[in-house]
C-alpha angles and dihedrals in degrees: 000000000000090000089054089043082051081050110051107034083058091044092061096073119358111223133163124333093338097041090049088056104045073052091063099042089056079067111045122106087267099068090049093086091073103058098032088051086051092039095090096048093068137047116231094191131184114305088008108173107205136179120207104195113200090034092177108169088001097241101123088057088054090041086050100039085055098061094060115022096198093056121099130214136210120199122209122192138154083213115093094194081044085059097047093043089054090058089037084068103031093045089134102050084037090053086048095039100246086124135042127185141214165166129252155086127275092232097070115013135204098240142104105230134263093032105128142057094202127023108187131195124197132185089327118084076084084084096041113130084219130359095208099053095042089049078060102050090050093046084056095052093045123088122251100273093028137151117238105188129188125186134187140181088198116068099185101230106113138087082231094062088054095051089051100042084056095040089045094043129212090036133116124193099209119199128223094261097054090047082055101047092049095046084057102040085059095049098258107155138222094014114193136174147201134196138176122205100203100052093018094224115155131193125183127188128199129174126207114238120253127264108271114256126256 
């Protein structure tokens, strides 16, 4: 336990020597279950724009900007050394422009609406001010038909969760069920999620509707 509260109250917001290597833990091989395990439950098409909020070490953009080579990615983090990490791993596709990344805070984002066709967020709605709110201000930024996903490796649904979301402060372990209602309650569509008992990741998936026809 003391090791994952370590973990997580550095991993809010990355900052000097300990910050730079929960950063590099984000990116071990460890912390690839969660995203390969999430990878089959959305579509990354041709020309995708996606914004993966919470960008940390910057690995889930590589893994995503792998499976379609035409798609572009942009990072957000509070995090400077997250920031330069992130282009740190993605020098290549940041040298070629497929990824851009930035600061800012997932409850107002610097960004115009309706840019992107995926917005992801790993490991990091924990730290969200409001779910709710910040479920908004990615739905406003996402195109008309597209995926909002959320993953977590953390279901919520143990005492020691609890007991880590208290020790570690300002952190809330959300279950399945909350992420779905909240998706909903926006106006998010077609919600789905997944959940898997023996590593408790979960993983929900919701689409914006599409602009009404004229």
């Amino acid at each position: 336990m003391a090791n994952l509260v370590k973990y997580y109250t550095r991993g809010r917001h990355p900052k000097g020597f300990w910050g730079k290597r929960v950063l590099k833990e984000m990116n071990s091989e460890r912390h690839s279950q969660l995203p390969e395990w999430t990878f089959d439950k959305f579509h990354i098409g041709d020309k995708f724009h996606i914004l993966d909020i919470g960008c940390g070490g910057g690995a889930n953009i590589r893994r995503m900007l792998a499976l379609n080579e035409t798609s572009t990615a942009t990072g957000l983090d509070i995090s400077q050394i997250a920031i330069e990490k992130t282009i740190d791993e993605n020098y290549p596709a940041y040298v070629d422009k497929r990824c851009v990344v930035m600061g800012g805070n997932v409850m107002q984002m610097p960004f115009a609406k309706e840019v992107f066709d995926l917005v992801t967020a790993y490991e990091t709605i924990y730290y969200w001010m409001s779910l709710d709110s910040a479920i908004i201000e990615a739905m406003r930024v996402l195109k008309p038909g597209g995926t909002l996903v959320i993953a977590n490796e953390l279901d919520g649904l143990s005492q020691e969760d609890d007991l880590l979301a208290k020790a570690v402060g300002g952190m809330r372990i959300y279950t399945p069920d909350e992420i779905k209602q909240s998706m909903a309650e926006a106006g998010l569509i077609d919600v789905q999620a997944w959940h898997d008992e023996t590593s408790h990741h979960v993983c929900v998936t919701g689409k914006k509707d599409q602009a009404p026809q004229h």
